[in-house]
C-alpha positions as CSV (number, residue, x, y, z in Angstrom):
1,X,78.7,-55.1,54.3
2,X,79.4,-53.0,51.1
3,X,82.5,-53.2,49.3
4,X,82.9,-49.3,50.0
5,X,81.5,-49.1,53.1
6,X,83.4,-47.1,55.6
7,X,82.0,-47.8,58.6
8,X,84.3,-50.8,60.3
9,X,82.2,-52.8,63.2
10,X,84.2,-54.0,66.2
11,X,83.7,-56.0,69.2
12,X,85.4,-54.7,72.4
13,X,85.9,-56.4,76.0
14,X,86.7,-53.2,77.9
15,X,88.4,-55.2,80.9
16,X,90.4,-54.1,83.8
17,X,93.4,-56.5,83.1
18,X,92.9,-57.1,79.4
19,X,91.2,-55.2,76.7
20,X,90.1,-57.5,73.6
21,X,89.1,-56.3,70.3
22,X,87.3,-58.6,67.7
23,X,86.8,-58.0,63.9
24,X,85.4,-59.8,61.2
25,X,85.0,-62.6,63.8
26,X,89.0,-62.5,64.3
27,X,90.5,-61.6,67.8
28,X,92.9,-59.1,66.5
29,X,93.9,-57.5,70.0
30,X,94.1,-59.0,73.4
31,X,96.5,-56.7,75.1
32,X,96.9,-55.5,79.1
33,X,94.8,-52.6,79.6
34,X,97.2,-49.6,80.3
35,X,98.7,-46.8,79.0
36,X,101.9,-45.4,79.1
37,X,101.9,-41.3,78.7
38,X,104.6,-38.8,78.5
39,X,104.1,-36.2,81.6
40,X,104.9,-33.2,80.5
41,X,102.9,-33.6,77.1
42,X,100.0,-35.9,78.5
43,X,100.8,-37.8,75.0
44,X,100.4,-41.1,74.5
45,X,104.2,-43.2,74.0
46,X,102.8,-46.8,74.5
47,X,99.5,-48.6,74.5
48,X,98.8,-52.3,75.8
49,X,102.0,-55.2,75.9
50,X,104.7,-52.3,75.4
51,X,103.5,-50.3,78.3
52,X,103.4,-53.3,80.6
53,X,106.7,-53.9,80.0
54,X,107.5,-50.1,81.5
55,X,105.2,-51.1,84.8
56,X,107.4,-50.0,87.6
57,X,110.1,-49.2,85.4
58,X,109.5,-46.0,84.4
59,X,111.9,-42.7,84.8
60,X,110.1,-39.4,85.8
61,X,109.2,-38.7,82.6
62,X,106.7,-41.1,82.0
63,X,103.4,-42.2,83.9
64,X,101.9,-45.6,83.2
65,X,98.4,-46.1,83.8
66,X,95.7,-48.5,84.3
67,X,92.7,-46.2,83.6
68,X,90.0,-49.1,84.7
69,X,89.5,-49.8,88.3
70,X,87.2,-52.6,89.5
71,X,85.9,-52.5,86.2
72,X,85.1,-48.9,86.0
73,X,86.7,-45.8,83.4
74,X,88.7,-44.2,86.8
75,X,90.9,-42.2,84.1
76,X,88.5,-40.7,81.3
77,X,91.6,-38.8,79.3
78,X,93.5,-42.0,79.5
79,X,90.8,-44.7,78.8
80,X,90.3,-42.7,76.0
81,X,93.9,-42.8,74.5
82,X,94.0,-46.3,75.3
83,X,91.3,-47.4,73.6
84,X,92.3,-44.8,70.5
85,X,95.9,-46.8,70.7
86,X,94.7,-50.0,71.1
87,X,92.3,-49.2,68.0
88,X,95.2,-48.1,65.8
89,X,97.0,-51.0,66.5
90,X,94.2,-53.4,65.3
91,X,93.7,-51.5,62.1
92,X,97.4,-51.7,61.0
93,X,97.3,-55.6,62.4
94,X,94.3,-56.1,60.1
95,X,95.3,-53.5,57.2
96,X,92.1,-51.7,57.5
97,X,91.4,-48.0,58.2
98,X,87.4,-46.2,59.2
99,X,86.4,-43.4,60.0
100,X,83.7,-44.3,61.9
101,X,83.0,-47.6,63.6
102,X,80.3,-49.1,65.1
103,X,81.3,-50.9,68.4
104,X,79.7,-53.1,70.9
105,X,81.4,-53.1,74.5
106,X,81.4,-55.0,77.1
107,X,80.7,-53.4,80.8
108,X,79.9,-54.5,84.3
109,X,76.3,-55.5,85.0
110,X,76.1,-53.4,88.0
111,X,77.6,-50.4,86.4
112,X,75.8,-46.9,87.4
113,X,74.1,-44.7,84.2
114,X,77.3,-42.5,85.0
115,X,79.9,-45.3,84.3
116,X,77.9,-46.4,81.7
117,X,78.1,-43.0,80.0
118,X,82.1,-43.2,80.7
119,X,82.4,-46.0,78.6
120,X,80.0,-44.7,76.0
121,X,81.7,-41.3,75.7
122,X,85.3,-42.9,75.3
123,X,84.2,-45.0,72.8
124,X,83.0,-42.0,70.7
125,X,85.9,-39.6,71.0
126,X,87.7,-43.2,70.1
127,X,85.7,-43.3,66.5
128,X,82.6,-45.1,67.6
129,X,79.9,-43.9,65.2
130,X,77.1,-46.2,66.9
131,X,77.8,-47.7,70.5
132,X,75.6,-50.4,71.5
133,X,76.5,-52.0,75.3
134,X,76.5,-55.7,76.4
135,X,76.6,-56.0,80.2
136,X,79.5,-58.9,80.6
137,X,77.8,-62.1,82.2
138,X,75.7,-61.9,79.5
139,X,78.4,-61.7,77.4
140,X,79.9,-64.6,78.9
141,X,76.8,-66.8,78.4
142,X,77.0,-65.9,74.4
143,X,80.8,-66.6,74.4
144,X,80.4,-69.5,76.2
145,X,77.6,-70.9,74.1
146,X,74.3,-70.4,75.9
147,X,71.2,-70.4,74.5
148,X,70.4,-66.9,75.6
149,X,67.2,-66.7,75.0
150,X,65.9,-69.8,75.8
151,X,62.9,-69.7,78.9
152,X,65.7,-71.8,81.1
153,X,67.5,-70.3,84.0
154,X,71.6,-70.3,83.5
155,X,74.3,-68.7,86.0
156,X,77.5,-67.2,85.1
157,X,80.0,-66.4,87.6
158,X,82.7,-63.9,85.5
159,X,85.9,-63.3,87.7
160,X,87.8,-60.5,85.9
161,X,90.5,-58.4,87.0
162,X,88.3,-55.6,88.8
163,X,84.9,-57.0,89.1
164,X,83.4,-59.9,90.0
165,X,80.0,-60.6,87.8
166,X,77.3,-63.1,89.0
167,X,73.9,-63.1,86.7
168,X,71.1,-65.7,86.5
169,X,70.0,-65.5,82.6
170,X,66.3,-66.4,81.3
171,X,64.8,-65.3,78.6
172,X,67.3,-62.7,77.2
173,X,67.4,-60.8,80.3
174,X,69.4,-61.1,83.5
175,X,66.9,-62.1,86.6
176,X,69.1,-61.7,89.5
177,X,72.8,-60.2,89.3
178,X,75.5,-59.3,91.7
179,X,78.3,-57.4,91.1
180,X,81.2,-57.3,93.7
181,X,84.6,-55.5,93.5
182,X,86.2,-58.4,94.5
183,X,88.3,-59.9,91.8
184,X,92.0,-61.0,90.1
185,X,93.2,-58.0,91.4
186,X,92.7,-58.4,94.9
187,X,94.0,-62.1,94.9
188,X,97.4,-59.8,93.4
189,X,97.1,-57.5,96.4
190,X,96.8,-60.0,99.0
191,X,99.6,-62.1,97.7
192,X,102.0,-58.6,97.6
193,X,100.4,-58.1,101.1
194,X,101.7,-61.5,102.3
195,X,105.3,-61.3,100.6
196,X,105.6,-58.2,102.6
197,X,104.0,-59.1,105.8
198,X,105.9,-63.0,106.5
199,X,108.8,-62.9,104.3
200,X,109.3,-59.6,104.5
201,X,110.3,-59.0,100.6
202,X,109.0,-56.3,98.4
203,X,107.2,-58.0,95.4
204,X,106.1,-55.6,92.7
205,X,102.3,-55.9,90.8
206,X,103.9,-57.7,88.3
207,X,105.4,-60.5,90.3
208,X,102.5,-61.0,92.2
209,X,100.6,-61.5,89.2
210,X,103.3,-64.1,87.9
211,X,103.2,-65.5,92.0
212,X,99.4,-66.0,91.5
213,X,99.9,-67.6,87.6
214,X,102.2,-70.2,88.2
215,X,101.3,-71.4,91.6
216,X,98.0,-69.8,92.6
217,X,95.5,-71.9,94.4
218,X,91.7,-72.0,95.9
219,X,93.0,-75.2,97.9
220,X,95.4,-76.4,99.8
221,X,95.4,-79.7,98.7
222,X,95.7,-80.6,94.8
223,X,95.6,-83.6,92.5
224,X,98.2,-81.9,90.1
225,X,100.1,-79.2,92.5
226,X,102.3,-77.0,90.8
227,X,106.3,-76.9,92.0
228,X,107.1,-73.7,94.0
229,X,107.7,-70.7,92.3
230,X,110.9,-69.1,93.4
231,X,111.0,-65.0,93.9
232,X,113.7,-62.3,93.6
233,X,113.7,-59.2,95.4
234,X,114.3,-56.7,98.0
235,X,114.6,-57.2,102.0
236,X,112.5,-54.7,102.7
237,X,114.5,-54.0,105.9
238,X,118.0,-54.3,104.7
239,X,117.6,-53.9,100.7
240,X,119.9,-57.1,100.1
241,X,118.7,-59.4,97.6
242,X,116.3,-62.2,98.4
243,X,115.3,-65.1,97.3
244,X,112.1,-66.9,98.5
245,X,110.3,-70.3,96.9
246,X,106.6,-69.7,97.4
247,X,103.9,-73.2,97.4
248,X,100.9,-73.4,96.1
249,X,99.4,-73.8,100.1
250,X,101.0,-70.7,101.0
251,X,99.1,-68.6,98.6
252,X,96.0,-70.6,98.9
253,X,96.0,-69.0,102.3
254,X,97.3,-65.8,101.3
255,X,94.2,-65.0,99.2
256,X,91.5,-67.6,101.3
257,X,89.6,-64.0,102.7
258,X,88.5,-62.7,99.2
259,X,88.0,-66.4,97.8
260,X,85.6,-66.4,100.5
261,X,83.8,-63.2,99.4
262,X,83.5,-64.8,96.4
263,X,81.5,-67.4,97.6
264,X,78.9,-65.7,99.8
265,X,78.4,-63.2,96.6
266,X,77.7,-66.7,94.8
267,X,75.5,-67.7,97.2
268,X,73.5,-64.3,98.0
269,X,72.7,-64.4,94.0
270,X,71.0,-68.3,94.3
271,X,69.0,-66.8,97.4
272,X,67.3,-64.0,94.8
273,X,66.9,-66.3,92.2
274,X,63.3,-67.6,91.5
275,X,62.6,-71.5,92.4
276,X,61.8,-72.4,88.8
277,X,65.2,-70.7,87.5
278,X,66.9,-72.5,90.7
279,X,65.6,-76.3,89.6
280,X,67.0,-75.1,86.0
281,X,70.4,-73.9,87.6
282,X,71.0,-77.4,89.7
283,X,70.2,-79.1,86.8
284,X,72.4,-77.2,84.3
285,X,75.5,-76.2,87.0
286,X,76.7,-72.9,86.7
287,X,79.7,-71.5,84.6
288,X,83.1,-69.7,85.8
289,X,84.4,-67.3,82.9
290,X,86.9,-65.1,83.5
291,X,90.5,-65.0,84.1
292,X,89.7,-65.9,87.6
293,X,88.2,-69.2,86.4
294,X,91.6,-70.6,85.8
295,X,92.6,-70.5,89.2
296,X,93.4,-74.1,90.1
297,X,91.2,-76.1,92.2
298,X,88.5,-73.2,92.5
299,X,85.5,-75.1,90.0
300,X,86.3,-78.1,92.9
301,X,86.2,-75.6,95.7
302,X,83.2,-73.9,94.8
303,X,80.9,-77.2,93.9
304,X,81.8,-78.7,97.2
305,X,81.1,-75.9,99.5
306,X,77.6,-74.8,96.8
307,X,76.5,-78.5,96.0
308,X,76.3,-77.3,92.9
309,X,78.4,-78.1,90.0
310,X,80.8,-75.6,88.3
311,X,82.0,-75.9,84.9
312,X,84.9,-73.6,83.5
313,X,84.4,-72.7,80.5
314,X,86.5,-73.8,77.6
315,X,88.3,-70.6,77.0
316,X,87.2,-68.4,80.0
317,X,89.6,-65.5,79.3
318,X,88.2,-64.7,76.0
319,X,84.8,-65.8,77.0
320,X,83.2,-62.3,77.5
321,X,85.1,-61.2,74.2
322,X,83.4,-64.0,72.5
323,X,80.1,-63.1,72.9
324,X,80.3,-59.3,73.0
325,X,81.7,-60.7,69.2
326,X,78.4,-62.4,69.0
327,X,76.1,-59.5,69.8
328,X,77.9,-57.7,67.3
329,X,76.9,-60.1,64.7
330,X,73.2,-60.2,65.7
331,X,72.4,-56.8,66.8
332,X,68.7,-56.5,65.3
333,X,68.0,-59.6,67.2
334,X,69.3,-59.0,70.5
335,X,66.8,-56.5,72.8
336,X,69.4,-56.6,75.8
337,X,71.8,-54.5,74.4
338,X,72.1,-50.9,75.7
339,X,72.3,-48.4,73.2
C-alpha cells in the first residue's frame, strides 16, 4: 500500500457478543457488541466495554443496546453507530485516520440476501468504500489454519453468542452447512431461567454470563472441576439480599436442553455430508471455534456421544477474527468471498 494512500483496509468479526476489528495484521478492537445511546437525541454516548459497564444500570435517559440478535443486524440505526464508534476507537488506538476503507466482515453462513444486505449497508454508511463478506465457519477454518482450498473435507463447528455455525469445507467452498440459533446466549438464558425457577433469585444478563464463565459445564463430571461460584442478589419474593453458591453440575443441567440441540445440529450436518468428505472428516476430527468452544468438558462431550474427535482450537474466540484477517490479506485469491 502507498505511502499516501487513503484508503485504510480492515478486518471486522461482526459478532453478537464481541465485535473484533483487525488492521495491519494487529487486533486493535475486541470489545462487547453494544451500544449505549442517549434517548432523547438517539446519539451515541458509549460504544463497546464502556457501555457494558451501563448494562442494567442505566437511568431513563439512556438506552443500551445489543443491535445483533442470533447473529443478525436486529437494530440497523444502532448497528450502524456501533460499528462507526467502534471504528473511531480503532483509528485513535492505532493513530490512523481514512476516509474510506475497505472492509471484509464476517456473517452467518445461513444468513438470508436481506441480512446480508444489513450488514453490507452498515458497513458503508460506517466508511466502507469496498465491502467484501466472509461467511464465518469459513472464517474459522482460515483463522484456525486450514488449508482452505485443499480437495479434503474439514468441519467447523463455530458456537458464538447468537448463532451456532456448522460447515463441511472442500475445495474453497462450504458443501454442507447448518446454521442454528442456538448459541452462548441461550446457555445465559437458561442459566437466568434456573436462578429464577429453583433458587428463586433474580440474576441479571451479566451475572449469568459470569455464572456460565467461571463454572459452566457440558458435564457433570470433570477431571479439573471448577469451585462454586457464589451469587448476590434479589429474593425475587421478598427483595432481601441473597446469596447462593452455584456447582459446576448444577449448570450442566441448567443448560443440558440446548447442549443437546447442539448436538443433533452436529449430527444432521454429517448426515448431508458426502462419503468421501465424511472418511476425510473421521480422519481429520472436526474443530470447535467460538466462544462456546471453551465451555469445559464440551470437546469430551461431543467426541463421545459423535465418535468423532473434536479439537478446540487454539484461540477459539478470535478464531473467526483471524481468518476474516486472512481473507483480507488475500482477497484476489479467495473466490468465496461475497462482494
Amino acid at each position: 500500500m502507498g505511502l499516501f494512500s487513503f484508503t485504510k483496509e480492515i478486518a471486522i468479526d461482526l459478532g453478537t457478543a464481541n465485535t473484533i476489528i483487525i488492521h495491519n495484521d494487529k487486533i486493535v478492537i475486541d470489545e462487547p457488541s453494544i451500544v449505549a445511546l442517549d434517548k432523547k437525541t438517539g446519539k451515541m454516548i458509549a460504544v463497546g466495554r464502556e457501555a457494558q459497564q451501563m448494562r442494567g444500570k442505566e437511568n431513563e435517559g439512556i438506552e443500551t443496546i445489543r443491535p445483533l440478535r442470533q447473529g443478525v443486524i436486529a437494530d440497523f440505526n444502532a448497528a450502524e453507530l456501533m460499528i462507526r464508534g467502534l471504528i473511531k476507537k480503532a483509528s485513535a488506538k492505532s493513530n490512523w485516520f481514512s476516509p474510506s476503507m475497505k472492509m471484509v466482515v464476517g456473517i452467518p453462513s445461513g444468513s438470508t440476501e436481506v441480512e446480508i444486505r444489513a450488514v453490507r449497508d452498515s458497513s458503508e454508511h460506517a466508511g466502507g468504500r469496498d465491502v467484501y463478506m466472509i461467511y464465518e465457519p469459513m472464517a474459522a477454518a482460515l483463522g484456525i489454519g486450514i488449508d482452505v482450498v485443499a480437495p479434503e473435507g474439514n468441519m467447523i463447528v463455530d458456537i458464538g453468542g447468537g448463532t451456532t455455525e456448522i460447515a463441511v469445507i472442500s475445495l474453497g467452498g462450504i458443501v454442507s452447512n447448518k446454521s442454528i440459533q442456538t448459541a452462548g446466549d441461550d446457555l445465559t438464558d437458561d442459566i437466568q431461567d434456573h436462578m429464577s425457577r429453583v433458587h428463586n433469585i433474580k440474576v441479571g444478563e451479566r451475572t449469568a454470563e459470569l455464572i456460565k464463565m467461571n463454572v459452566g459445564s457440558a458435564l457433570t463430571e470433570l477431571d479439573n472441576p471448577p469451585a462454586d461460584y457464589i451469587v448476590h442478589g434479589p429474593n425475587k419474593m421478598t427483595a432481601l439480599p441473597m446469596e447462593v453458591p452455584v456447582s459446576y453440575q448444577e449448570v450442566s443441567h441448567s443448560i443440558e436442553k440446548s447442549i443437546s440441540k447442539i448436538e443433533a445440529a452436529v449430527l444432521s450436518a454429517l448426515e448431508q455430508t458426502p462419503p468421501e468428505l465424511y472418511a476425510d472428516i473421521v480422519k481429520n476430527g472436526i474443530y470447535l471455534a467460538g466462544g462456546g468452544a471453551l465451555l469445559r468438558g464440551l470437546d469430551k462431550r461431543l467426541t463421545d456421544k459423535i465418535g468423532i474427535q473434536f479439537h478446540i482450537a487454539e484461540d477459539p474466540l478470535l478464531a473467526v477474527a483471524k481468518g476474516t484477517g486472512v481473507a483480507l490479506k488475500n482477497i484476489d485469491r479467495f473466490s468465496f468471498l461475497i462482494r
